[in-house]
C-alpha positions as CSV (number, residue, x, y, z in Angstrom):
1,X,29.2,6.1,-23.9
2,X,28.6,3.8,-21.1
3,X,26.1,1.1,-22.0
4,X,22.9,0.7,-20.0
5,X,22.6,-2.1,-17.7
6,X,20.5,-5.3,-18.9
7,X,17.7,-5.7,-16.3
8,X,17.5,-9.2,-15.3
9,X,14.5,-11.6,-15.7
10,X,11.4,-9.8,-14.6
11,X,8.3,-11.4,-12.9
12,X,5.2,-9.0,-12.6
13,X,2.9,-10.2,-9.8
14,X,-0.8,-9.1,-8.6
15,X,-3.1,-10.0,-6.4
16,X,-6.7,-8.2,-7.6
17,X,-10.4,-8.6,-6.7
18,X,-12.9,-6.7,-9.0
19,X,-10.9,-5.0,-11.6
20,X,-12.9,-5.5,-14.5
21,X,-12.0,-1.9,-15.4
22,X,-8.4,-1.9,-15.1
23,X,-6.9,-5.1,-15.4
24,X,-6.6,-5.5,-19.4
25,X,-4.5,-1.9,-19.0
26,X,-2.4,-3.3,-16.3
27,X,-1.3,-6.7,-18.1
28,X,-0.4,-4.5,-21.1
29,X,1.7,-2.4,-19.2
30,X,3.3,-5.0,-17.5
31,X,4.0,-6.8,-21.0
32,X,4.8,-4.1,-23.0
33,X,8.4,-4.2,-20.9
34,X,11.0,-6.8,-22.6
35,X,12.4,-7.5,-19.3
36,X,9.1,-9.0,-18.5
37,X,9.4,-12.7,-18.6
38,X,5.8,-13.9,-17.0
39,X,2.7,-12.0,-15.6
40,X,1.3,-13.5,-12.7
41,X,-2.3,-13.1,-11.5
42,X,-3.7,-13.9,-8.4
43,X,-7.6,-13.7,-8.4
44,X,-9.5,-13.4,-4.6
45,X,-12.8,-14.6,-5.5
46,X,-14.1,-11.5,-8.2
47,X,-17.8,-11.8,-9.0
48,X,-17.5,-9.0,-11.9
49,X,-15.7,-10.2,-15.0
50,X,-12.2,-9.7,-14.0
51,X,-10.9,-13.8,-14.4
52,X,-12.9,-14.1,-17.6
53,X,-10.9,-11.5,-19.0
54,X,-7.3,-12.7,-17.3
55,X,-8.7,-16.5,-18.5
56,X,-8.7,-14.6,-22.4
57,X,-5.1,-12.9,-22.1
58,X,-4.1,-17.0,-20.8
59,X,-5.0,-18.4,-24.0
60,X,-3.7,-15.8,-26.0
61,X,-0.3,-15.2,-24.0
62,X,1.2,-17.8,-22.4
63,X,3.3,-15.4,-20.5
64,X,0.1,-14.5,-18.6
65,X,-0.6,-17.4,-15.7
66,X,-4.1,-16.9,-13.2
67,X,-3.8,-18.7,-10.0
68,X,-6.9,-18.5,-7.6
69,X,-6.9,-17.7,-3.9
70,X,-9.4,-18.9,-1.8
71,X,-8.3,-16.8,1.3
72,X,-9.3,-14.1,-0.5
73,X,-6.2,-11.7,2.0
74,X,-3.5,-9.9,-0.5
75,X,-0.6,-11.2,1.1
76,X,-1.7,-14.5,1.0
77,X,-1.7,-13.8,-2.7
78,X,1.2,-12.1,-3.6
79,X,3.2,-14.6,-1.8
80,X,1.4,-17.0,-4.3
81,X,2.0,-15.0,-6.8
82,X,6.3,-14.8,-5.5
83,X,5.6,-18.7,-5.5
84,X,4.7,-19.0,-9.0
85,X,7.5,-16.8,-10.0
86,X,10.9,-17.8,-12.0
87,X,12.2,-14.4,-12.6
88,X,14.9,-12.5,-10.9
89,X,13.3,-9.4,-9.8
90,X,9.5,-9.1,-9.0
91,X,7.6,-6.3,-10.3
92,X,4.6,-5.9,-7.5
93,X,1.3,-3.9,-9.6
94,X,-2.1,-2.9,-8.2
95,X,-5.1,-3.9,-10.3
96,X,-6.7,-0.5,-9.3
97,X,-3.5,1.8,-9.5
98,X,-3.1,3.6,-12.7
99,X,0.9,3.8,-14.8
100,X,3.2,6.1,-16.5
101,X,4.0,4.0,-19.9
102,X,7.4,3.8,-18.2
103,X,6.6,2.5,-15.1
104,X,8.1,-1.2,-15.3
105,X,11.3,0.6,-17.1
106,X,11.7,2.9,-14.5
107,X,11.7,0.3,-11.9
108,X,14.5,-2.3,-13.0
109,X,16.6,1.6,-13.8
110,X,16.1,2.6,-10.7
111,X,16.7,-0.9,-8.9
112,X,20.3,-2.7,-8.1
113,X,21.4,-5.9,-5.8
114,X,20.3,-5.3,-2.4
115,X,17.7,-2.7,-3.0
116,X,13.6,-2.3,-3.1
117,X,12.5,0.5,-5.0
118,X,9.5,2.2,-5.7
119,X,7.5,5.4,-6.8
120,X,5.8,7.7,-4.8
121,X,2.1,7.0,-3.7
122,X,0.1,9.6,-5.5
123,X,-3.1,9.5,-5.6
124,X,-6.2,11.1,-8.0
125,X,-9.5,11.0,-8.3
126,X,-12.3,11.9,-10.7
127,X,-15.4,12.1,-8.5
128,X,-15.6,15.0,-5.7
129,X,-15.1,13.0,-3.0
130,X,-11.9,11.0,-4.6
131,X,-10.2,14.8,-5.7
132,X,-10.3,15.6,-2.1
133,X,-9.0,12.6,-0.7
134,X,-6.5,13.1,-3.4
135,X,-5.5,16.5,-2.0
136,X,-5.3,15.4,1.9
137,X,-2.7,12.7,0.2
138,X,-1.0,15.3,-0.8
139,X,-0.4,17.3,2.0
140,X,1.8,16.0,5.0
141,X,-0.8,17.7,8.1
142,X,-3.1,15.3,6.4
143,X,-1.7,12.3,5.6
144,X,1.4,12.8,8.0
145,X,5.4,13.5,6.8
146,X,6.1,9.9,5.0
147,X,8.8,10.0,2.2
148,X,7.2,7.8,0.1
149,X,4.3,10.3,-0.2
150,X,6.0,13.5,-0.5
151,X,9.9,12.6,-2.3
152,X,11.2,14.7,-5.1
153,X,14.1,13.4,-5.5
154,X,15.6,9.3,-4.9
155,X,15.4,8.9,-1.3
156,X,16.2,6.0,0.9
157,X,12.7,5.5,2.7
158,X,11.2,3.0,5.6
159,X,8.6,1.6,3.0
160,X,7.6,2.3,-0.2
161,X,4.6,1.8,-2.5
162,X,4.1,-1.3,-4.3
163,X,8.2,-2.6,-4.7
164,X,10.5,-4.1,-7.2
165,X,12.8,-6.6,-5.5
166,X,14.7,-9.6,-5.7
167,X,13.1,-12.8,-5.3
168,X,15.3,-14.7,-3.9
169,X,15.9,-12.2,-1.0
170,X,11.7,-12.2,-0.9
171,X,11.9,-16.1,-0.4
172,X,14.9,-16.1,2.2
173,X,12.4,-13.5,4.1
174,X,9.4,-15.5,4.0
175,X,7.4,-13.0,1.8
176,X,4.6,-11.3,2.9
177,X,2.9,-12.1,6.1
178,X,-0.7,-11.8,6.8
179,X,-2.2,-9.3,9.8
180,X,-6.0,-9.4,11.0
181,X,-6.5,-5.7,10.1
182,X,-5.3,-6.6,6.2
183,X,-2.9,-3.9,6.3
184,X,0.3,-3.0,7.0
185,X,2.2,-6.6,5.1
186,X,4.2,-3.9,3.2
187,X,5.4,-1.8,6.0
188,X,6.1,-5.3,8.2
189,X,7.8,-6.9,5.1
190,X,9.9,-3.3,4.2
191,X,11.3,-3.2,7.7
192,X,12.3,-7.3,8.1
193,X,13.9,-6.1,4.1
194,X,16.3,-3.3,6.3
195,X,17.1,-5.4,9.1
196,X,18.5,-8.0,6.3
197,X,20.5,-5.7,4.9
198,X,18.5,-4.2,2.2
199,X,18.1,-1.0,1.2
200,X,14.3,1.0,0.3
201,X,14.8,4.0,-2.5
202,X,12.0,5.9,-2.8
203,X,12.4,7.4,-6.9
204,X,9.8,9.9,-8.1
205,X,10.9,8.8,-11.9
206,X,8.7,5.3,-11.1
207,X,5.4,7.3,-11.4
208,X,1.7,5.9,-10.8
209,X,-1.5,6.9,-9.5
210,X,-3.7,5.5,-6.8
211,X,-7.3,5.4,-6.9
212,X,-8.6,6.9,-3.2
213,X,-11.8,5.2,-1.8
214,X,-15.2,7.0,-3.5
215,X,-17.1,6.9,-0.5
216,X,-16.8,8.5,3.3
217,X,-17.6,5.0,4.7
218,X,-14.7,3.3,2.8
219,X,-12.2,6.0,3.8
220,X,-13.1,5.8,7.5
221,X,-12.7,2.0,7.1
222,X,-9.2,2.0,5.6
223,X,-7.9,4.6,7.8
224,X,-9.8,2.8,11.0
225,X,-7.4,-0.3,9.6
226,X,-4.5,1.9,9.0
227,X,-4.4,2.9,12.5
228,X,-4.7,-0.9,13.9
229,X,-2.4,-2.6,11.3
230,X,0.3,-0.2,12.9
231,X,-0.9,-1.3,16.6
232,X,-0.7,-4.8,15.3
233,X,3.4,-4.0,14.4
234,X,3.5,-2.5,17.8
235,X,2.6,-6.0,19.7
236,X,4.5,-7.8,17.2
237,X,7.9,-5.6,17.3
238,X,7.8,-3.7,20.2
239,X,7.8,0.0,18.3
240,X,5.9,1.5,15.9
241,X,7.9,1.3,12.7
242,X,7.9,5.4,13.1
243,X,7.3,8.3,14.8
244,X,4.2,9.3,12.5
245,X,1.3,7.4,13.6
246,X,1.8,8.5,17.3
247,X,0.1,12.4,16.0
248,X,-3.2,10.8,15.3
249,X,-2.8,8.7,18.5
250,X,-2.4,11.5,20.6
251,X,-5.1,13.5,19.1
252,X,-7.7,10.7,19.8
253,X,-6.5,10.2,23.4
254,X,-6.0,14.0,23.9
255,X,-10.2,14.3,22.6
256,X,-10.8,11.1,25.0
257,X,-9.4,12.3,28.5
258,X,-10.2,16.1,28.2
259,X,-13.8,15.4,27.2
260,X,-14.0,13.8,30.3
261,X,-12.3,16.9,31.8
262,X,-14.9,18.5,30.5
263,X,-17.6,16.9,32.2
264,X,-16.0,17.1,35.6
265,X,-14.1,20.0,35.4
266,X,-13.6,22.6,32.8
267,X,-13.9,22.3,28.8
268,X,-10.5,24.6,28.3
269,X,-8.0,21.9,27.2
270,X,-11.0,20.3,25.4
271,X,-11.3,23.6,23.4
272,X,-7.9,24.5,23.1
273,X,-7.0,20.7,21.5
274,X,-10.4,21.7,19.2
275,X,-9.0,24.7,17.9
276,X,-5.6,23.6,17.2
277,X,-6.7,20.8,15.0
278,X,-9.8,22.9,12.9
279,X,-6.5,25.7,12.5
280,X,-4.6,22.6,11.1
281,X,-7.3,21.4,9.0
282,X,-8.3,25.1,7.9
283,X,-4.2,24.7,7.1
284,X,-4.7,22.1,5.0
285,X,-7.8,23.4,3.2
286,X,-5.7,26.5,2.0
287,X,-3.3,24.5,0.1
288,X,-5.9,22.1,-1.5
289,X,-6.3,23.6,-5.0
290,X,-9.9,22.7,-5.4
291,X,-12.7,21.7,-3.1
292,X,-11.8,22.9,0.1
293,X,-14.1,22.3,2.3
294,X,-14.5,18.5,1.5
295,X,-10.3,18.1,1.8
296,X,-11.0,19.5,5.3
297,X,-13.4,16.4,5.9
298,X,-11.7,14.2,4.6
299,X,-8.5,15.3,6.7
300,X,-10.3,15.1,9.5
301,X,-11.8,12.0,8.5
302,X,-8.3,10.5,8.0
303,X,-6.9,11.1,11.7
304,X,-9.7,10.2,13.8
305,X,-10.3,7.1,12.4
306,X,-6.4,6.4,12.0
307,X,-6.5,7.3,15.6
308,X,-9.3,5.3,16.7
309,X,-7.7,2.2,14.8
310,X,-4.3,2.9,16.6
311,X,-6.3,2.7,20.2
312,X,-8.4,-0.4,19.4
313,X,-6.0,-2.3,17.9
314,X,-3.3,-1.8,20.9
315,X,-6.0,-2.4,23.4
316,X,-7.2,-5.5,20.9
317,X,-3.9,-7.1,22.3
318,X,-1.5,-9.3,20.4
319,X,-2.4,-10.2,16.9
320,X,-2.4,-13.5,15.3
321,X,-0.2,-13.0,12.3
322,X,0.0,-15.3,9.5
323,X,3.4,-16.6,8.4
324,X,2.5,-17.9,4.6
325,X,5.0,-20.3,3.4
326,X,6.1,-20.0,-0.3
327,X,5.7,-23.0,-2.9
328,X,7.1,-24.0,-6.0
329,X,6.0,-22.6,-8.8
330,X,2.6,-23.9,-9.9
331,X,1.0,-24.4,-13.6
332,X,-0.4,-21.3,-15.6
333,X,-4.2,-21.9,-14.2
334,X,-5.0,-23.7,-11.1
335,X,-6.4,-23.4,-8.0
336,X,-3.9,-23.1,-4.8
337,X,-3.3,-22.6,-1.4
338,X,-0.6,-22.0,1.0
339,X,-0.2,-23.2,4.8
């Protein structure tokens, strides 16, 4: 029998705001793992009682470090967090994501030199509105044809949720860079990972589940940012990263100039653009296994406000992106900063 591979030195990083709820759950899956050397917590300002309860696993683990971030932007943390790390591989969790028992296993299995790997996004919900946000996720004419939504099967994917990678390759990068829509460091930091050489496996065995925005207002704000953080790669590369964002794009544009048809002229391409989207949403709203109606909303909600995001942010013009520099590792509770 062929042994199994020792995983090297594993730092866990996360940068969280708010997750009272969660976070005890997530450091215990994180240290439950063997290969786990350090967990390292990056707190952006949380006014419930997530640090008191991150400050309680620091004096009871010393494995466990909470740094603070004053920025209060993700990728400004994680990069702290990357700073603060001596491990190998990183291990990048979500304070609001929920984990297989396996998940951290999974990962360092599934991962070898010169690779990022990850699970597919799923996503579930428990009120109404979060099940049928959960089931437009699910479906590609809702949430468009990405891989690292829909794989079955190990894939080698564009981006991928959350990520277990080396660190050094993470440093040589310059981690994750900050745009103004708060979006989108992943995608930017996945594709600079390919051009280096890398590899990005998508493996359905690394299993999770993403907590959806509760609220209509939140989703059209996530999916408003969405839409720009992929502008804002546009102005910063030249391209979209993909083909997928331009569906949305057109959609919005195609509602834009033949409304104004309409008003001048005749409302035929207006209604004909109408119908094909409510056939595609009706589309989706057969697949979705439970409330129907409200997956058709919130389908609808996701491209126009993608869309709308995509328009404002090319129009917005070149972005001011953050390059955040990475630090040597700091102590187990501090405050810090990067330039």
């Amino acid at each position: 029998m062929v042994p199994s591979k020792t995983p090297p030195a594993t730092s866990v990083i996360l940068a969280i705001l708010n997750e009272a709820g969660n976070i005890d759950e997530v450091i215990d899956l994180a240290l439950s793992d063997d290969a786990v050397i350090e967990v390292i917590v990056v707190d952006g300002g949380s006014t419930d009682t997530t640090v008191d309860k991150v400050l309680a696993r620091v004096e009871t683990d010393d494995r466990v470090t909470l740094l603070h971030n004053p920025d209060r932007v993700q990728a400004v943390g994680l990069n702290m967090a990357a700073s603060a790390a001596s491990g190998t591989l990183l291990v990048r969790l979500d304070g609001h994501s929920r984990y297989a028992h396996d998940y951290i296993t999974a990962s360092l299995a599934a991962w070898h030199p010169g690779t990022a790997v990850g699970g597919p996004m799923t996503a579930e919900g428990s009120s109404p509105w979060e099940g049928a946000t959960a089931n437009a996720m699910a479906d590609p004419l809702a949430i468009g044809p990405a891989r690292f939504h829909h794989a079955d099967s190990i894939e080698e994917v564009d981006t991928v949720y959350l990520g277990t990678f080396e660190r050094s390759t993470f440093v040589t990068l310059g981690g994750y860079r900050a745009f103004p829509s708060g979006t989108v460091e992943d995608t930017d930091f996945y594709e600079r990972w390919r051009a280096h050489g890398g590899t990005v496996l998508v493996d359905p065995s690394i299993r999770s589940w993403y907590k959806p925005r509760d609220t209509w207002r939140g989703l059209i704000r996530q999916y408003f940012r969405y839409g720009r953080g992929k502008a804002e790669l546009v102005w910063l590369n030249g391209r979209l990263p993909s083909m997928r964002p331009l569906a949305p794009g057109v959609l919005v544009a195609a509602f834009g100039v033949f409304g104004i048809v309409a008003v001048v002229s005749t409302w035929v391409p207006l209604a004909a653009v109408g119908m094909a989207w409510i056939v595609a949403l009706v589309v989706v709203a057969s697949r979705a296994s439970s409330r129907r109606a409200l997956t058709a909303l919130v389908a609808g909600t996701m491209h126009l406000a993608y869309g709308a995001g995509l328009w404002w942010g090319l129009l917005a013009g070149r972005p001011n992106v953050k390059t955040l520099g990475l630090q040597p590792r700091h102590g187990r509770e501090e405050s810090s900063d990067l330039d």
